[in-house]
N, C-alpha and C positions, 0 to 999 in steps of 0.2 A: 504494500500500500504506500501510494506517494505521501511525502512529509508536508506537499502543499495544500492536499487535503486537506488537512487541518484549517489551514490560513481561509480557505476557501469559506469550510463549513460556517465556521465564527463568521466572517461577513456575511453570509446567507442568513442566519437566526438572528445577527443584529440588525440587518435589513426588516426580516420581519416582526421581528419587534416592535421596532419604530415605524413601520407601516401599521402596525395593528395598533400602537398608539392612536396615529393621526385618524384611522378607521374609528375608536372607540371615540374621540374627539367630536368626528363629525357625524357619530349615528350609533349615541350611546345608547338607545333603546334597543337596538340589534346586538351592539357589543355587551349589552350587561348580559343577554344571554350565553356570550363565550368565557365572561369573566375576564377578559381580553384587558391589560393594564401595559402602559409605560414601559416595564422591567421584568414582568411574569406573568405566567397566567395562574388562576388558581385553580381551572379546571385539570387536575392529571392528564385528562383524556386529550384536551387539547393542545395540553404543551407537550406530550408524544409527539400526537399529529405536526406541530410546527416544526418541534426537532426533526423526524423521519422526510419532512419535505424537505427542509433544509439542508439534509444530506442530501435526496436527490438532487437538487438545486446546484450543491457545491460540484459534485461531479459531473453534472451537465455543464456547466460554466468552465470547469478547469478541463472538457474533453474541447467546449471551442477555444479555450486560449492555447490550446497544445497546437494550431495553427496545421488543423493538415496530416497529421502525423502518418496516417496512411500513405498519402503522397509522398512525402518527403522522405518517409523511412526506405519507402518503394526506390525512388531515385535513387539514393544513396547505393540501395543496397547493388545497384547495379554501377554506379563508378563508383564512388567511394566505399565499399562491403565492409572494411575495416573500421569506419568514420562512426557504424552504429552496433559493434561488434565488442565485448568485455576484453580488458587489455589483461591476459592470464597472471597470474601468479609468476615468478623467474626468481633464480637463485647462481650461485655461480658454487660449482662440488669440485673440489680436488681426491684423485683415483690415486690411491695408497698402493704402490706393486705387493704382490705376497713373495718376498723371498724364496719362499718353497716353490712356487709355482712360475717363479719368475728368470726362470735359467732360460734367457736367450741374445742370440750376438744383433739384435734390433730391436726395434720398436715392434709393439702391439698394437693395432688400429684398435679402435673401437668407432663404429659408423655412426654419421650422424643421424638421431633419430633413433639409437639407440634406448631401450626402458630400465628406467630406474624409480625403483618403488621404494616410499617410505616405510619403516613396520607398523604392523597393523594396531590400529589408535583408533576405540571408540567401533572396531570391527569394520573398519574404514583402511585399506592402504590404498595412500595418494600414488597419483602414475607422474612420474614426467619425462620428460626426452632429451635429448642432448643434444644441443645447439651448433653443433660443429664436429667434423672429424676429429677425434683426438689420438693422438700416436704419444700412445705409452714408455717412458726410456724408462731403462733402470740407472736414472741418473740423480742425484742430490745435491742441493745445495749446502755443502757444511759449512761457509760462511759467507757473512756479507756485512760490509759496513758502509757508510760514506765517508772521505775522506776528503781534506782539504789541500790545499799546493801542496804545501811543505811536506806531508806525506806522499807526494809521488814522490818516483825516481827522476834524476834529473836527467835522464837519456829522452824520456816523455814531457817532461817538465815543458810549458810554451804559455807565452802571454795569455792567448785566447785559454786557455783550460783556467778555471775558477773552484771545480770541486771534480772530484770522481764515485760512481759505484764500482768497488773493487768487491766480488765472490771468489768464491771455488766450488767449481764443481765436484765431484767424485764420483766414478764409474763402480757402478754396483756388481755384486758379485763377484769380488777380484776380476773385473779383468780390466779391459783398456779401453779411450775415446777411438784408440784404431779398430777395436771390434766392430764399434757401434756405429762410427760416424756420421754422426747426424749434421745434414745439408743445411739444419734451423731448430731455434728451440724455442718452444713457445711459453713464456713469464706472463701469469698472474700477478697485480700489483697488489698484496693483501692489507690490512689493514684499517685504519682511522682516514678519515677525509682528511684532517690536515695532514697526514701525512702521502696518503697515495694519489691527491690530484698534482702537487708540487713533483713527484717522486716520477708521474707520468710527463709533464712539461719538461721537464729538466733531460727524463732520457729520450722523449720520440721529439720535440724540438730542440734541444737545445746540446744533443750530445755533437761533437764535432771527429773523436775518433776514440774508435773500439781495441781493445787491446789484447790478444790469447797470446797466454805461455805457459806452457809445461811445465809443472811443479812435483815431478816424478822424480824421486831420488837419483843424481846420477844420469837426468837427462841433459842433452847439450841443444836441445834443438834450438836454434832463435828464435825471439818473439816474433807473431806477425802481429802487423798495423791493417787496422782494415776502416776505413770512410764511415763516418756516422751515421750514413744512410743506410748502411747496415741493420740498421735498428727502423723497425718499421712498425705503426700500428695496426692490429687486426678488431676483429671485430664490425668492418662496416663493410663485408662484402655477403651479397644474396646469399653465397653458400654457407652465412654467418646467422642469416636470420633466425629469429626466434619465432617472431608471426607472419602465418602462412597470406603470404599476399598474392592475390591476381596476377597472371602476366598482363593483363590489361590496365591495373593499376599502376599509381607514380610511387617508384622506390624509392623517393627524395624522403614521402611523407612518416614510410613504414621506419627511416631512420629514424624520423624526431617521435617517432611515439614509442619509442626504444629507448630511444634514450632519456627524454622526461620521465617515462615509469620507473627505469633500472639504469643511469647511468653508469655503474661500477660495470656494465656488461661490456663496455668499451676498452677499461683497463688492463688488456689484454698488450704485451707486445710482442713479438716476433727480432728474433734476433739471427741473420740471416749471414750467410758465407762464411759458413765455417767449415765448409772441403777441407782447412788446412787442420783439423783436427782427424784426422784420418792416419796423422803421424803421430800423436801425443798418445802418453801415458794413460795412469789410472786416475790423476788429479792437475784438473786444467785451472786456471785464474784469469778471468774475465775482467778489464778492467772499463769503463766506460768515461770517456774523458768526457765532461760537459761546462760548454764557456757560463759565462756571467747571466745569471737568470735577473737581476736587481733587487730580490725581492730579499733581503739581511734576513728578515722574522721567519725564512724557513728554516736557516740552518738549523736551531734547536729542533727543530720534527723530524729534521731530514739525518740528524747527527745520532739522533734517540731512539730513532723509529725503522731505521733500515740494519733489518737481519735477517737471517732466513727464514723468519717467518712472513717474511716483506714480498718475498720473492719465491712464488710456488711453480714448480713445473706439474703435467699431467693434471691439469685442469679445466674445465670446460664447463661452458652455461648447461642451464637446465629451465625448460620451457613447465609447467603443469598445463598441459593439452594433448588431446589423446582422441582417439577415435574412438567411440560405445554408438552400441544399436540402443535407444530408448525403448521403451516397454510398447508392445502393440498397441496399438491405438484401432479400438472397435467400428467400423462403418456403422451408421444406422440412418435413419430418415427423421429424429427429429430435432437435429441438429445439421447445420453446414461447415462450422471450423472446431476444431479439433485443438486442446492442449498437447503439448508433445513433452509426458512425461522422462525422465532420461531412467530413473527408479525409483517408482513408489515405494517400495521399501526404508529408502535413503533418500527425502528428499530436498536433506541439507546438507548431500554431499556433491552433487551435481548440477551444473548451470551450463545450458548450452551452446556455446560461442558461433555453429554455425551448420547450419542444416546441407549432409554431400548427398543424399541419396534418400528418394523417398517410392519404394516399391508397393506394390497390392498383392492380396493375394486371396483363395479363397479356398474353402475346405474340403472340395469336390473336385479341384484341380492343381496339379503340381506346381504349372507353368505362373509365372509371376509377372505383372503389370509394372511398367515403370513408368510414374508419372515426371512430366517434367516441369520445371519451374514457370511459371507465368509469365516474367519475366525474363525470356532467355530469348536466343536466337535458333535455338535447338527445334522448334514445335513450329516454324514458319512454314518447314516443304512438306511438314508428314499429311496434311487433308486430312489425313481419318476422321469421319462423320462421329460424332458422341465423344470424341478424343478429350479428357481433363487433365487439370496442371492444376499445380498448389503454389500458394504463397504464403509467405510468413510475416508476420508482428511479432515484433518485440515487444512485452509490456511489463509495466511492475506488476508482482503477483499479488493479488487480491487479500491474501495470507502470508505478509512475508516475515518469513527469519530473520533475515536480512536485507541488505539493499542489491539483491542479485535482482534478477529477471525471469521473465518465462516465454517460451514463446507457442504462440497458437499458429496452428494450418488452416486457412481456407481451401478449398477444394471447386473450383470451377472450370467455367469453358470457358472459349477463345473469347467470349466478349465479355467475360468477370464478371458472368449472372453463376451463383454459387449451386454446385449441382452435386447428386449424389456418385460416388466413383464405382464402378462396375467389378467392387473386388468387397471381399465382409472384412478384410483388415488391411490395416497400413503399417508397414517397416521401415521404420525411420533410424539410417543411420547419420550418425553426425559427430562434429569434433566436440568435448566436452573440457568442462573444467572443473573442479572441487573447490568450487566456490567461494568462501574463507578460509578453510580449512589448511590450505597452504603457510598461510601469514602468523595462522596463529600455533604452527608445528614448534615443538624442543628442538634445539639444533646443540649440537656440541655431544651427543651420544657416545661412551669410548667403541662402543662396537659397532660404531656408524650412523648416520643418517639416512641411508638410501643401501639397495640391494638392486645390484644388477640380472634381468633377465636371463642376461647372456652368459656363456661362460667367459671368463677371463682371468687371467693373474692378476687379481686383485682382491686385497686383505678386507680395505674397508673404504668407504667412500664418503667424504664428509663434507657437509655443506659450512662453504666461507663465509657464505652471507647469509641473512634468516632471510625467507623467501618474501618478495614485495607483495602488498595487498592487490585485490583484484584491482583496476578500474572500469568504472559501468559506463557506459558510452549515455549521450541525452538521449532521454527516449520520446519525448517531445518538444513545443514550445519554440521559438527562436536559437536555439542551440541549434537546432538541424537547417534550419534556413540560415543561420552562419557558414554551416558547412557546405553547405548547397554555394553559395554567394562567389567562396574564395573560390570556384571554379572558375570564374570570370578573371581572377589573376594570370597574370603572363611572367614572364623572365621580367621584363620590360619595366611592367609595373610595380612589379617586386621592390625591383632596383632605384627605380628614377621616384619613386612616391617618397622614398626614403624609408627612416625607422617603423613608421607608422605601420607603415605596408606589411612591413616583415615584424612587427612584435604582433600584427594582427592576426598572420597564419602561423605561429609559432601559437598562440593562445587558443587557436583551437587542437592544438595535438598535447597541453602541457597538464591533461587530466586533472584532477582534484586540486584544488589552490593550495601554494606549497614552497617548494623551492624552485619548482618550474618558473610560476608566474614570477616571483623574485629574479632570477637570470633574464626574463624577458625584458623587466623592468629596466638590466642595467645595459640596454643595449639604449647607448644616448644619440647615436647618431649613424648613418648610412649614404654615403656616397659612391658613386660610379662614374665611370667618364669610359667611352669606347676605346678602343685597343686595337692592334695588332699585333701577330705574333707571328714569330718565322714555324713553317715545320718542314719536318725533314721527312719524307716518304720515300714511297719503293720508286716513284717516279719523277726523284730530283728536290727542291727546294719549294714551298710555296706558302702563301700566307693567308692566314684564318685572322677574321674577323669580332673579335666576342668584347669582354666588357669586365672591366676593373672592377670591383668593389671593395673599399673600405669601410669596416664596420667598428666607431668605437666604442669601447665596454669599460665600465665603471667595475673597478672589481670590488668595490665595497659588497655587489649587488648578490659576488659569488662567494663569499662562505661559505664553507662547506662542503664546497664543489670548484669545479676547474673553469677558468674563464678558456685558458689554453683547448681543455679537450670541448669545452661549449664549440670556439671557431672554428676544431676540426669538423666535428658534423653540418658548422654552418654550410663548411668547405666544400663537404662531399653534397649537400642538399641542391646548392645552387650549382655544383658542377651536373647535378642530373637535372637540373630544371633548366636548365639554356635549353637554346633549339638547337637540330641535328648537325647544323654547319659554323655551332658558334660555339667559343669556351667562357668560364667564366675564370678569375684568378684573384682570389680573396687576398685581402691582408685585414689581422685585426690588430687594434692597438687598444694599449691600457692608457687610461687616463692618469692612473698614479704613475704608474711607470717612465709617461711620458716617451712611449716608444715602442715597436712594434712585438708582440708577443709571439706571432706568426705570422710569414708570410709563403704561402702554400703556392705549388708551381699551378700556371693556367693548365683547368680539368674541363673533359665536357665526356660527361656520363661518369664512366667508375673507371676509365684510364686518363693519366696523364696526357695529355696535349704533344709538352714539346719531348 
């Protein structure tokens, strides 16, 4: 049941109120028979009756100010599907190898979309999946600190370096980084905001060169030097997603509603070209040179705060969404739409996020009906005479636990007069979610957090972060005609309208008011000016067209969080929102800083330009 209900009702019964005043006012011989007064009535009988209207009242008035919602929710669901879809529960787990089971000269894949279930709570175990390929080393981090000049060596010692992350790794198992030789290793940034957004800035912007040498007793190899670029961030590519978006859909959007719900999902980096560990030992030292960030008040976070527990390897996001058939749903004639239970049994462990397959069937025949969506393009060539398709509403439940959703089936023909379907049951499968239940799990278990389906060499798997609460997308009202609206934006507009433009489509992806809306806030201003840029192809030299933009940020605005990893996703957002023959090439600056935080090479899509 919506919360505005309420707001509604009280206006409705003090409308009537004071109409029934002014009525008793002007035709007291009539009103003495209701008892009808000012502030109450004294008839019980009748001040029922006024309450009971008043509620009908309230919800007839608050189903027209919801503006449409059939309509709206309709459109949406066909470009924007995500726009009025619950943004799932996400968590980030690091995979513990089992020594016993861990005797091998490589890595372990584990697929993405892998299941990992929590233990069973309340007769309830949660599902989730895994957000990315993860390749398993049996490698360690046994230490790590940050370190300032005068602790380098003065062979690396240079003006530009201001601080370093210096680890070691160790190869498990007795053996060697020549066994293994991993081409990349992928670091988790664990920890406290102040200290893991700083600790992200510092190494994916600001590192200038990386440094492996062999700390293997009695080894002579030379160090190598390897470009700072070496160090790359992961986490914003499609085969990275958490939520299943459309090909038809803009992948710019499914970033930002990534990263307003779970920003730490970013904190991921990749640390790339390491071929030349194919000759070392059993204990490698990583060093990461990084220049002058400006910011003095990190060093105590960054001096305090970096150790191996900072820096997790074999770790990877976790989605709670999952595919479940909901309970049949009976045909009959005296009804035309249909709730779509997920388990009446359970019906505060599941919440629907989005209906893939809705089949018929009937008990006299094997063969099964597949109806298809109303909305689709799929049912335009089939003609079949009597042919029905279903659509879906999302609505708040009548009954609710919580602030989840439910969603009901209509069942009609091609011209959405509602008809009976030619089958006595409906099989409705679809992706699901456990609702609250995720947000409000234990985390920190010694014998785990989650249990892997699959087999693997793996002890235990433990979650880094406790898992984000759902978000409900608007289910009526002007929220959906905002989201309907910003379809009318361009690159263009984006850019030339300035902040306004861009904290406007930012504010419909930043969920629940929070720290989202706060980092919106500190975007103070927005310029662009058109560009050229040289590029190089298979067929010579030539030059593209696209458009500069400078975005400044108040970092009072980011506590808690990273101004730095905010401009990356700004980065990657506007590189896929240009058009097909243009780039875009961000730089952001800090207002305290007085200088620029990033500036990212010109992008158009999800590669580099030059």
């Amino acid at each position: 049941m919506r919360e505005e209900l309420l707001h509604y009702y009280e206006r409705e019964l003090a409308y009537l109120r004071q109409l029934g005043a002014e009525f008793a006012g002007k035709y007291p011989k009539v009103a003495s028979r209701l008892l009808l007064e000012p502030s109450r009535c004294e008839d019980p009988h009748v001040e029922r009756l006024l309450e009971a209207f008043a509620f009908l009242a309230a919800r007839l008035h608050l189903k027209l100010d919801d503006d449409y919602p059939e309509f709206t929710q309709s459109l949406l669901e066909i470009v924007l599907p995500q726009a009025v879809r619950p943004v799932p529960s996400m968590t980030v787990a690091e995979f513990q190898m089992d020594p016993e089971r861990g005797q091998t000269t490589g890595s372990v894949r584990i697929p993405r979309g892998s299941k990992a279930f929590t233990r069973p709570a309340s007769g309830v175990r949660l599902e989730f999946r895994t957000g990315f390929d993860l390749d398993l080393w049996p490698i360690t981090v046994s230490s790590a600190a940050w370190v300032t000049p005068d602790r380098i060596e003065s062979p690396f010692r240079s003006p530009d370096v201001s601080a370093a992350l210096r680890m070691e790794l160790a190869a498990g198992h007795g053996s060697s980084f020549a066994a293994f030789a991993p081409k990349s290793l992928r670091f988790y940034l664990n920890g406290e905001a102040s200290l893991t957004f700083p600790l992200y800035e510092m190494l994916v912007g600001r590192c200038v060169r990386v440094l492996l040498r062999d700390l293997t007793p009695g080894s002579r190899r030379p160090p190598v030097l390897l470009p700072g670029s070496t160090v790359k961030p992961a986490g914003f590519e499609q085969s990275e997603a958490l939520l299943p978006y459309p090909r038809r859909c803009f992948d710019g959007y499914r970033l930002l509603q990534e990263y307003f719900a779970f920003p730490e999902k970013f904190l991921f980096i990749d640390l790339t070209g390491l071929d030349a560990l194919a000759n070392f030992g059993e204990r490698v030292e990583i060093v990461m040179l990084c220049r002058d960030s400006g910011r003095s008040d990190w060093e105590p976070f960054l001096q305090n705060g970096v150790s191996p527990k900072a820096l997790r390897l074999n770790t990877t996001t976790l989605v709670n969404l999952f595919p479940h058939t909901a309970d049949p749903v009976p045909v009959d004639d005296a009804r035309f739409e249909y709730p779509i239970v997920p388990d009446a049994r359970r019906p505060d462990s599941y919440e629907i996020y989005s209906i893939e397959e809705i089949v018929g069937t009937t008990p006299d025949s094997a063969d099964t009906v597949r109806l298809e969506p109303f909305y689709s393009i799929k049912h335009s060539s089939t003609g079949r005479q009597g042919e029905v398709f279903w659509h879906a509403m999302r609505r708040t439940p009548r009954l609710s636990l919580d602030e989840s959703t439910e969603v009901w089936v209509t069942v009609c023909d091609l011209a959405a007069r509602p008809q009976r379907p030619p089958v006595a049951t409906l099989t409705v499968r679809c992706l699901c979610t456990n609702r609250e239940l995720p947000s409000r799990m234990m985390v920190g278990d010694e014998n785990g957090d989650f249990e892997l389906e699959s087999a693997a060499p793996v002890s235990r798997v433990v979650a880094l972060r406790k898992p984000t609460p759902t978000v409900r997308p608007p289910i009526g009202g002007e929220a959906l005609w905002r989201l309907i609206s910003h379809l009318s934006l361009n690159y263009l507009s984006l850019t030339e309208e300035g902040s306004d433009a861009l904290r406007e489509i930012l504010r419909l992806y930043a969920g629940s008011p929070g720290g989202g809306e706060r980092q919106i806030e500190g975007i103070k201003n927005v310029t662009s000016r058109r560009h050229f840029a040289r590029v190089i192809g298979d067929y010579g030299i030539s030059f593209v067209r696209g458009m500069q933009v400078r975005v400044d940020l108040d970092e009072e605005f980011f506590v808690g969080s990273g101004a730095y990893l905010f401009g990356a996703v700004l980065d990657r957002f506007l590189g896929l929102y240009v058009n097909l023959n243009g780039f875009s090439q961000l730089e952001v600056w800090s207002r305290q800083r007085k200088e620029a935080l990033g500036r990212w090479p010109a992008r158009s899509g999800y590669g580099i330009l030059l």
